[in-house]
C-alpha positions in Angstrom: 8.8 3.7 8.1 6.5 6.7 7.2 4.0 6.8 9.5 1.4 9.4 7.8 1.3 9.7 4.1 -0.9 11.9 2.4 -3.1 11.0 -1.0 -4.7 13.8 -2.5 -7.0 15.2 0.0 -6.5 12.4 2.8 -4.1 11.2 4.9 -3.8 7.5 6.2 -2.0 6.9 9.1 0.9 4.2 8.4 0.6 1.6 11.1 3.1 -1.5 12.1 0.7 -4.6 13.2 1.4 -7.4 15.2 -2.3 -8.5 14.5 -3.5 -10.5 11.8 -4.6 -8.8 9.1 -7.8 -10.5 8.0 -9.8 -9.6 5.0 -13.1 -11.6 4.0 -12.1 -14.1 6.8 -8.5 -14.8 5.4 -5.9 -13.7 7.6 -2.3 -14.8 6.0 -2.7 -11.1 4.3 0.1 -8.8 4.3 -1.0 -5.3 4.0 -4.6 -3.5 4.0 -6.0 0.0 3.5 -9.1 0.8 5.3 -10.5 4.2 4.1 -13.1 5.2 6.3 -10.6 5.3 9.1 -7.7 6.7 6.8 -5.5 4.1 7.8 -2.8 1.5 5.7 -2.2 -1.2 8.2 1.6 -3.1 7.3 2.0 -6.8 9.1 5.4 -6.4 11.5 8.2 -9.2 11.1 8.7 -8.5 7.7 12.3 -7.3 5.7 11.8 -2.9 5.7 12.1 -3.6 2.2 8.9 -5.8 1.9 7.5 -3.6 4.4 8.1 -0.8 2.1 6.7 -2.7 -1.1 3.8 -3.2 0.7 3.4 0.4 1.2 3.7 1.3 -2.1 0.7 -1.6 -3.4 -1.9 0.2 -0.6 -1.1 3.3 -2.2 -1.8 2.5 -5.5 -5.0 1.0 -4.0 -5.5 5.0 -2.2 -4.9 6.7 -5.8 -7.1 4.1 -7.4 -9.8 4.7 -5.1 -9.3 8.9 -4.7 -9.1 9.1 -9.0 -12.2 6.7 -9.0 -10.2 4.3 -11.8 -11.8 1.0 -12.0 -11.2 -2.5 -12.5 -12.7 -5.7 -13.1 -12.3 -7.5 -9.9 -10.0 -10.4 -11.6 -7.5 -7.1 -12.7 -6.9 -5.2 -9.7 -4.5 -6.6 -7.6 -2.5 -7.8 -10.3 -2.8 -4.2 -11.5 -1.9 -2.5 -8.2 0.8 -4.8 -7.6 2.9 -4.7 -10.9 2.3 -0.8 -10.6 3.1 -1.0 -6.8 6.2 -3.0 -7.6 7.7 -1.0 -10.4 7.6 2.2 -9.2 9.5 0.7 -5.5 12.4 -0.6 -7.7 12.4 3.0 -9.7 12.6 5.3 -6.8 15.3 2.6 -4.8 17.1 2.4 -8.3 17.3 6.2 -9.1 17.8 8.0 -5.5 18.3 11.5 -6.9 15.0 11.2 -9.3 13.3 13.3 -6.7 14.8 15.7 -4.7 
């Protein structure tokens, strides 16, 4: 796994966890982008192709938030995640899209 991606100006750090990752005082979450501290935090245990997926959906929620696109709150992870999800499958799909 990456472990420092770059989104514009910033870069997050790309961390492993064994912790819980606990957002509004739910913890069963599997991913989570804090951007104060630059950092997209990835639960362990998971298949490296989850873990990658997981990846991608925090950094849709990094270009959201560094192109200042909003959402209504009921949109955005369904958003992120449809967006998160088909560009994984494209760039697994097509390896020599990018060089």
């Amino acid at each position: 796994m990456i472990e420092k991606v770059r989104v514009g100006c910033f870069i997050y750090d790309v961390n492993i966890t064994d912790d819980p990752i606990i957002v509004e005082n739910k913890s069963d979450y599997t991913g989570l982008i804090d951007y104060h501290r630059n950092i997209i935090s990835i639960k362990s245990g998971l298949s490296k192709d989850n873990q990658e997926e997981i990846l991608f959906h925090e950094l849709m929620h990094a270009i959201k938030s560094y192109f200042e696109i909003s959402f209504t709150q009921d949109d955005e992870e369904k958003i992120i995640d449809c967006f998160a999800k088909g560009i994984y499958q494209i760039l697994k799909d097509n390896k020599d899209l990018i060089d």
